[in-house]
N, C-alpha and C positions, 0 to 999 in steps of 0.2 A: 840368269834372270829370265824372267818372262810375264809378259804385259798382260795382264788378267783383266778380261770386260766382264764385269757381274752383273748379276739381273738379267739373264736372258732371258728367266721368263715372262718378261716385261716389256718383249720385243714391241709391242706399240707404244711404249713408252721410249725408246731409244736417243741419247743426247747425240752420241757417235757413231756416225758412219762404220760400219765396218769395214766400208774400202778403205778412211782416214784410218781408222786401226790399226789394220793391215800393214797400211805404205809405213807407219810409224813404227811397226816391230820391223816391218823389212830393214828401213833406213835404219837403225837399233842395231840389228842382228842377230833378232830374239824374236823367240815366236810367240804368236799371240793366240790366248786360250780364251773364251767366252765359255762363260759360268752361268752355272745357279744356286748359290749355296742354298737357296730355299728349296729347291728339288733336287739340291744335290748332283747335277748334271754337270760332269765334265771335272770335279772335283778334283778325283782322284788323277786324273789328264794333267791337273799343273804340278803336286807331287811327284809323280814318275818322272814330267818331263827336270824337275828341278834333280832329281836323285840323275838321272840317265846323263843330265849335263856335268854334274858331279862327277860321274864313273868317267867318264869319257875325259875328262881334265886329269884325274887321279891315275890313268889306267885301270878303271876296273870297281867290282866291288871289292870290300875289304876281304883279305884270306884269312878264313877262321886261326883260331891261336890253339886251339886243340882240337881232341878226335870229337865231341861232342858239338862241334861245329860254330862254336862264338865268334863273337865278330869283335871289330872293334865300335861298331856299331850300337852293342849291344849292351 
Protein backbone atom coordinates (compact mmCIF):
# COMPACT_ATOMS: atom_id res chain seq x y z
CA UNK A 1 0.00 0.00 0.00
CA UNK A 2 0.88 3.43 -0.06
CA UNK A 3 -0.94 6.71 0.92
CA UNK A 4 -1.10 9.01 -2.29
CA UNK A 5 -1.51 13.14 -1.69
CA UNK A 6 -2.67 14.44 -5.21
CA UNK A 7 -2.75 17.74 -6.42
CA UNK A 8 0.38 18.99 -5.50
CA UNK A 9 0.37 21.40 -7.86
CA UNK A 10 -2.21 23.04 -5.83
CA UNK A 11 0.14 23.42 -3.03
CA UNK A 12 -1.80 26.82 -1.94
CA UNK A 13 -4.75 25.01 -2.01
CA UNK A 14 -3.67 22.13 0.52
CA UNK A 15 -6.61 20.42 3.00
CA UNK A 16 -3.59 18.19 4.74
CA UNK A 17 -0.86 18.88 6.54
CA UNK A 18 1.87 17.10 5.24
CA UNK A 19 3.26 16.44 8.66
CA UNK A 20 -0.60 14.81 9.32
CA UNK A 21 0.22 12.75 6.19
CA UNK A 22 3.26 11.91 7.07
CA UNK A 23 2.60 10.74 10.82
CA UNK A 24 -0.45 8.84 9.21
CA UNK A 25 1.59 6.68 6.61
CA UNK A 26 4.33 6.35 9.51
CA UNK A 27 1.61 5.13 12.10
CA UNK A 28 0.18 2.80 8.66
CA UNK A 29 3.55 1.52 7.80
CA UNK A 30 3.44 2.74 4.40
CA UNK A 31 4.88 5.49 2.69
CA UNK A 32 3.43 8.48 1.63
CA UNK A 33 3.92 9.87 -2.11
CA UNK A 34 2.60 13.32 -3.02
CA UNK A 35 1.46 13.78 -6.63
CA UNK A 36 0.39 15.44 -9.62
CA UNK A 37 -1.32 13.59 -12.08
CA UNK A 38 -1.90 16.98 -13.84
CA UNK A 39 2.02 17.41 -14.26
CA UNK A 40 2.50 14.12 -13.83
CA UNK A 41 5.07 14.52 -10.99
CA UNK A 42 5.92 11.80 -8.80
CA UNK A 43 3.64 9.33 -10.75
CA UNK A 44 5.75 7.00 -11.87
CA UNK A 45 7.34 7.13 -7.57
CA UNK A 46 3.82 5.19 -6.49
CA UNK A 47 4.16 2.51 -9.28
CA UNK A 48 7.71 1.50 -8.55
CA UNK A 49 7.20 1.97 -5.05
CA UNK A 50 3.85 -0.54 -5.37
CA UNK A 51 5.93 -3.11 -7.80
CA UNK A 52 9.34 -2.80 -5.46
CA UNK A 53 6.82 -3.75 -2.25
CA UNK A 54 5.73 -6.53 -4.41
CA UNK A 55 9.33 -7.82 -5.19
CA UNK A 56 10.30 -7.71 -1.88
CA UNK A 57 7.04 -9.72 -0.37
CA UNK A 58 7.58 -12.33 -3.53
CA UNK A 59 11.30 -12.54 -3.29
CA UNK A 60 12.14 -10.70 -6.36
CA UNK A 61 10.98 -10.18 -9.85
CA UNK A 62 9.42 -12.87 -11.74
CA UNK A 63 12.25 -15.32 -13.68
CA UNK A 64 11.76 -15.29 -17.24
CA UNK A 65 10.09 -18.76 -18.47
CA UNK A 66 12.40 -18.95 -21.59
CA UNK A 67 15.53 -17.73 -23.40
CA UNK A 68 13.71 -14.79 -24.90
CA UNK A 69 13.26 -13.45 -21.45
CA UNK A 70 9.20 -13.58 -20.56
CA UNK A 71 7.94 -13.14 -17.60
CA UNK A 72 5.03 -14.06 -15.86
CA UNK A 73 4.28 -10.66 -15.90
CA UNK A 74 4.06 -10.42 -19.25
Amino acid sequence: MVLVGNKLDLEDKRKVPKDLAQKKAEEWGIPLIECSAKTDQNIADIFHSLVQQCWDRDGGPPKPKSEKGRCDLL
